[in-house]
N, C-alpha and C positions, 0 to 999 in steps of 0.2 A: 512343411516343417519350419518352424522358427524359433531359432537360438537365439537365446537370451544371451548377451556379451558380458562377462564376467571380465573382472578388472584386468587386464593386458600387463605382464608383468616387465620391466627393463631388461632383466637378463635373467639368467638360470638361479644365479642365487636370491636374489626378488622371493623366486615361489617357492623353495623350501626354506625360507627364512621368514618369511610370510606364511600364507595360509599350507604350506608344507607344514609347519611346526603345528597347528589344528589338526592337520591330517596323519600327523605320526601320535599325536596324542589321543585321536581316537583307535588307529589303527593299531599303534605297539611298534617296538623299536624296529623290523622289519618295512625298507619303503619301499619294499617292491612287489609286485603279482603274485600271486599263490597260484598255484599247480593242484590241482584235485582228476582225479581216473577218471570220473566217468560223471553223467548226473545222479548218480546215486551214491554217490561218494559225499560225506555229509563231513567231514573234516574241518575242524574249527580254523578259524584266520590264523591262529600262529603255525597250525600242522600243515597247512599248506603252504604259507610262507617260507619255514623253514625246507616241506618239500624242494621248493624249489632251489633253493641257499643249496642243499644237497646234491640237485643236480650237477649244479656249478660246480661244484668242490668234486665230484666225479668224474666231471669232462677236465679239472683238470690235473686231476693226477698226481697232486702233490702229495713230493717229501719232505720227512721233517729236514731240517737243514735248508732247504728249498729257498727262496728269495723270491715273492711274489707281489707282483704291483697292480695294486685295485682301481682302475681308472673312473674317475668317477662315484669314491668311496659314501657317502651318505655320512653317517652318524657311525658306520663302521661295525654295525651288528655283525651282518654277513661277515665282513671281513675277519672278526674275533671267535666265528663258529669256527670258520675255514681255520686259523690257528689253534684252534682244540682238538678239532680232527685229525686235521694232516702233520702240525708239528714244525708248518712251514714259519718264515717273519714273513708279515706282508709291510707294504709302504704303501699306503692311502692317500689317493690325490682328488683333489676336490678346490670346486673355486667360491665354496660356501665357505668365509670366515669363522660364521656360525657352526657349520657340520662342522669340520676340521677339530675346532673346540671341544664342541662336543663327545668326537670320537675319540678321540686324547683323554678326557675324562670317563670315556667307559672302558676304554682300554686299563687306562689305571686302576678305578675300578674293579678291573676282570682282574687284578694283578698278571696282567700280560703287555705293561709299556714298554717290556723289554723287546717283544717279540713283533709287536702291532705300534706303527706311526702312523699319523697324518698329517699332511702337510697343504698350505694352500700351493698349488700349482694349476697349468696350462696345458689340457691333456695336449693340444696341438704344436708345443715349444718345450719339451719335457727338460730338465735341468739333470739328467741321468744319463750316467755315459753307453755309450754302444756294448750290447750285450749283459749290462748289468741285473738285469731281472733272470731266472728259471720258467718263469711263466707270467702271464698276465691274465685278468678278467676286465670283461664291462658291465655291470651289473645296471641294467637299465640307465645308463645315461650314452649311449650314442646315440640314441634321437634326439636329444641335447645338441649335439657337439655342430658346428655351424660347419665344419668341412671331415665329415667321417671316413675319406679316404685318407685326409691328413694325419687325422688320429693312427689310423691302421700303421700307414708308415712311421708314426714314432713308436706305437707297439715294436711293430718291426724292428726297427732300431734298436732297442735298448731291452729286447728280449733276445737271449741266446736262441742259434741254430739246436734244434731239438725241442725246443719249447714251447708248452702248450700254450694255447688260447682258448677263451670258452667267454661267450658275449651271449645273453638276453636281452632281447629289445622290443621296443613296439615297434610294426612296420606297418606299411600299404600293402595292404590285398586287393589283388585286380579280378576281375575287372573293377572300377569305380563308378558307381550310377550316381547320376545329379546328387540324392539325398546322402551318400555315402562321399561326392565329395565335401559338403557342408559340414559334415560332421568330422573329417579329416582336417580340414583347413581352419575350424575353429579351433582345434587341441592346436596347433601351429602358430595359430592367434596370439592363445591368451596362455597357455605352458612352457613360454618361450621355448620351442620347435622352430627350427629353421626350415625343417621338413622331414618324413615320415619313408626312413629305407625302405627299400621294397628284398625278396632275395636275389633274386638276381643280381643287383645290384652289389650286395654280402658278396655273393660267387666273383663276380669282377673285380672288385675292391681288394680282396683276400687276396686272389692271385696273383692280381700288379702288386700286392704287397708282399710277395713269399710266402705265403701258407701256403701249407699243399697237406690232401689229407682233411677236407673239409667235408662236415657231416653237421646239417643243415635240416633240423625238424620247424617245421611249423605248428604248435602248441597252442594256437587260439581256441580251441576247443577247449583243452585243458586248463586255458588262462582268465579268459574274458570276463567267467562271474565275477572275480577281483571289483570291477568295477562296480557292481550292482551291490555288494556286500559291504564293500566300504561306503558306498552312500549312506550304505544303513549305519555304518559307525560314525560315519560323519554327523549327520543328523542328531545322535546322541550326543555332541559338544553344539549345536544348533548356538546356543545364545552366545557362546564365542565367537563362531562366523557368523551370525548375524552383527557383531557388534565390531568386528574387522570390516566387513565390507557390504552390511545394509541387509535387510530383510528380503528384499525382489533379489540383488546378487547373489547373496547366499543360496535361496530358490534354483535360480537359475542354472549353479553349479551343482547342487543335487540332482536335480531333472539330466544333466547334462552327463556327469555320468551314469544315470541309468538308463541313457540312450545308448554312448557309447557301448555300452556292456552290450546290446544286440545290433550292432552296429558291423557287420562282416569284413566291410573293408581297413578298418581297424585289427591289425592281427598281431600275432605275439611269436616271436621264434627267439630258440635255442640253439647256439651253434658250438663247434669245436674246432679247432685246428691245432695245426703243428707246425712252427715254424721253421724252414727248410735251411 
């Protein structure tokens, strides 16, 4: 097998400020995996999408009044369901200039700026005092984050004893065979990934960090077409990524996620906790 090297971005906000913005514009304001039952579950990209928004918003339990910090907010979609549902204010952190902007303006938008902010912040140096949140999420950016134990311990910090936690993420599934690390270590490459948690890992993490009460699915079953399917949206904006980053590139990054998408050591989990 041979990967084509799609362009290596400088840090996290590089590629949703970049070719992220391509990919939310073919995909829809959701920038995360969709959740579908089974392979006969034929669910369009946003019904899965928000499937999954809903999981989150279930693992964690929020009430209206509630104070909830999204670490790693995006553009803030999710974050604005979670406040239609539960009732909760969330505070949105994010180290995209871009997204931050952007979710400020949807939230206004929603006529919910009262309830939903964004702000640029350091998930790993949070500027929030100890115990100020009721709950937290990660909605796909702790694969992101360059020290995710560090992260946990500011969740930690600055979420109350009693308070839930609920993270989705991409991990490593083991075992790893040569062709399956290739395909791990390029998303690591060029998605600026520092590296790819595994559960175990989650289990350890959590614990040195006061969660207790931890309930840990692995959902790559349910996750993985995500990638095969947004190739195919991607492909529909073709002449924008071609013209961001060349015709072989562009290539490159379609073929690349619809590898990943049958790719096993690539896997997707849902977790919950409770902070003790």
């Amino acid at each position: 097998m041979t990967l084509g090297q799609s362009p290596a971005p400088s840090d996290v906000a590089d590629v949703y400020d970049g070719i992220g913005q391509i990919y939310g514009a073919a995909w829809g304001p959701n920038y995360h995996y969709g959740y579908w039952d089974d392979d006969n579950d034929h669910a369009s990209i946003e019904s899965a999408t928000d499937r999954l928004t809903d999981m989150m918003i279930e693992g964690l339990r929020g009430q209206a009044g509630q104070r909830v910090l999204d670490v790693g907010c995006g553009i803030g979609h999710p974050a604005l369901r979670l406040v239609q549902k539960s009732g909760v204010d969330v505070v949105g952190i994010s180290v995209s200039h871009v997204q931050v902007a952007q979710a400020n303006e949807l939230a206004a938008g929603a006529g919910l700026a009262d309830k939903a902010t964004f702000q640029f912040t350091d998930a790993m140096d949070m500027p929030f005092a100890d115990g100020s949140f009721d709950s937290a999420w990660a909605f796909e950016s702790m694969w992101h984050m360059p020290d995710r134990a560090q992260v946990l311990s500011e969740i930690s910090r600055v979420v109350r004893s009693g308070g839930r936690l609920a993270i989705a993420d991409v991990i490593e599934r083991g075992p790893v065979s040569p062709e399956g690390r290739k395909v791990l270590d390029h998303v690591c490459a060029n998605y600026a990934v520092k590296s790819l948690g595994t559960i175990e890992e989650y289990r350890e993490a959590l614990a040195a960090n006061g969660f207790v009460d931890v309930d840990i699915r692995d959902v790559t079953a349910n996750c993985n077409r995500t990638l095969a399917v947004m190739a195919d949206a991607v492909e529909t904006r073709r002449d924008e990524l071609n013209a961001l980053v060349g015709e072989e590139q562009a290539q490159s990054l379609l073929d690349f996620m619809r590898l990943s998408a049958v790719t096993p050591e690539q896997g997707y989990v849902f977790l919950t906790a409770t902070r003790a």
